[in-house]
C-alpha positions, 0 to 999 in steps of 0.5 A: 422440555427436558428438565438439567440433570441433578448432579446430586454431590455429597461429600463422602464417607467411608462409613458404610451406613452414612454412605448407604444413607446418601444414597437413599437420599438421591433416590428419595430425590429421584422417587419425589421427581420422577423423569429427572435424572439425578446423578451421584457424585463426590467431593471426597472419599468416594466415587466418582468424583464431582470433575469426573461426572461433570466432564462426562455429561452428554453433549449439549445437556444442561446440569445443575450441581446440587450440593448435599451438604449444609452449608456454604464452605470450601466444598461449595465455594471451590471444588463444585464451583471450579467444577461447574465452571469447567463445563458450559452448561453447568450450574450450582445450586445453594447448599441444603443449610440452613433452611428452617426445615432443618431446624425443625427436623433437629428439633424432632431429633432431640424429642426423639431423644428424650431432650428436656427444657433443662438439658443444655444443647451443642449443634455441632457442625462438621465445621469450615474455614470458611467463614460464610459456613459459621454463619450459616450455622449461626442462622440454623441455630437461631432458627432452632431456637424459635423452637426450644427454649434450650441454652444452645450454643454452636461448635464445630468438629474442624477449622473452626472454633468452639471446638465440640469439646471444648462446648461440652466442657464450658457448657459442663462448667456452667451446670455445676455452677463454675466459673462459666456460670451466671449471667451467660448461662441464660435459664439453664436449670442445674442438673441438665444435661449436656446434649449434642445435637448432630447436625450433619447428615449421616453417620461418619468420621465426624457423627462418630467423633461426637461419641467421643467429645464427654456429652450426656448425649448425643442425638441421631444425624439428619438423615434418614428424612424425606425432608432432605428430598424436598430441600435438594428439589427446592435448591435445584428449582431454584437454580433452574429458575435462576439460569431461565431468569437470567436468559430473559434479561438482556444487555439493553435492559441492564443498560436501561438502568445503568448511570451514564459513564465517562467516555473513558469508561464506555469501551469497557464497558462494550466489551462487557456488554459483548460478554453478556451478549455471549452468556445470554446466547449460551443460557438460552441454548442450555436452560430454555423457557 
C-alpha cells in the first residue's frame, strides 16, 4: 500500500539560511522515511504556495498536510485548513509545538549558550492571534520548565502580548531590584542576565527582530536538529492512523452509542447519517487499511 504524501508546509522566508534550513528539514524527513513522498509548500513569502501544490495532486492520491510550524494559529486554522478542505483526499496533521522534544532541544540551545541558573529566560514565540497559538506556547514553556530552574516567562514577536521588548525590559527591571521586582521575581538571583530563547525554527525576520529587542543574549533557532524530523514523521503518522480510524467506524456503531431522539429529531439526523455514509466511502477509497 502506498503510503499519502507529506505536503511538508512552511511558513516561509526571505532569509536565504532560514530557507535553506527548511529545506534540510524536508529532506531529513524524507532521509528518516525512505519511498515517502514529501513535497515543499508554503504559506507565504515563497513558493510554491500550499492552494498551488494541493490543487496539483495527482488523481486519487491521498495527502496529508503537515504543518512546519510550532504551534495552532491562523496558518493551521485557516489557510492549511481551507487548503485541505478544497481537495478530497487531503488531510492536516497538528502543528510541530508544542512537544516535549522542543523543550528539550531548547534546553540544549541555552546550554549551548552558556545559560546559567542566574540568568532570567524569554521564549519568544513568533506569536498569533490566535489564541490556542499562546496557549500552545504556555504548554512548551512548562515544559521547558521541568527542565531548568530558570525565571521564564513567554513573549511574542506579533499580535500577541508580552511583547519580546517589553519581557526584556520588565525582566531587566527585576535584576536590578525596581518596581517589578519581589515576590513575582521568583528565585532570580541579581546579576543574571536576560537571555532569549528563540523558539522559532530558523533564522528570518522575527529570529533577526530578537537581536534587536536590548537582551543579554540571544539563543540559536530549533533548527538545524534531526528532532524536528522526527516530530514531522510522528504529526503525519498520526494523521494517517486518524483518517484509517475514522474509515473503520461506521454510522451503525456511531448510532449504538447515540441517546434515542425525538421524532422531530430523526430526519436530520438521517441525513446526517447519510453524510457520514459519504465520508466513510470516500476515507476508505484514499486511506486503506
Amino acid at each position: 500500500m502506498n503510503s499519502p504524501i507529506m505536503i511538508a508546509c512552511a511558513h516561509g522566508t526571505s532569509n536565504t539560511q532560514g530557507a535553506a534550513e527548511v529545506n534540510a528539514l524536508r529532506a531529513a524527513i524524507a532521509e528518516l522515511r525512505p519511498g515517502l513522498d514529501v513535497r515543499e509548500a508554503y504559506v507565504d513569502v515563497q513558493q510554491p504556495d500550499l492552494v498551488d501544490v494541493v490543487a496539483g495532486l495527482p488523481e486519487g492520491e491521498a495527502a496529508v498536510v503537515v504543518p512546519l510550524l510550532l504551534s495552532v494559529g491562523y496558518h493551521v486554522k485557516v489557510d492549511i485548513a481551507r487548503a485541505v478542505k478544497s481537495r478530497p483526499g487531503s488531510a492536516a496533521a497538528a502543528p510541530l509545538g508544542p512537544d516535549p522534544r522542543l523543550a528539550a532541544l531548547l534546553d540544549q540551545r541555552l546550554r549551548e549558550a552558556g545559560v546559567t541558573d542566574n540568568d532570567v529566560i524569554i521564549l519568544a514565540a513568533a506569536g498569533s492571534s490566535n489564541p490556542n497559538a499562546a496557549v500552545s506556547v504556555e504548554e512548551l514553556l512548562g515544559q521547558l520548565r521541568e527542565l531548568r530552574s530558570n525565571r521564564m516567562v513567554a513573549a511574542y514577536g506579533a499580535s500577541a502580548k508580552p511583547s519580546v521588548p517589553d519581557a526584556v525590559a520588565m525582566l531587566r527591571e527585576e535584576l536590578e531590584g525596581g518596581a517589578g521586582a519581589g515576590e513575582s521575581a521568583g528565585a532570580v538571583d541579581v546579576g543574571g542576565r536576560v537571555v532569549i530563547a528563540s523558539y522559532l525554527l530558523a533564522p528570518g525576520f522575527f529570529h533577526d527582530q530578537l537581536a534587536k529587542a536590548g537582551a543579554d543574549l540571544v539563543t540559536e533557532p530549533l533548527l538545524p536538529s534531526p528532532v524536528l524530523a522526527e516530530i514531522a514523521l510522528d504529526r503525519y503518522d498520526a494523521a494517517v492512523a486518524k483518517a484509517r480510524e475514522a474509515a473503520a467506524h461506521g454510522p451503525a456503531e456511531t448510532a449504538a452509542h447515540t441517546p434515542k431522539e425525538a421524532p422531530a429529531e430523526q430526519a436530520a439526523t438521517a441525513q446526517q447519517d447519510g453524510f457520514f455514509k459519504a465520508v466513510r466511502r470516500f476515507v476508505t477509497k484514499y486511506f486503506p487499511r
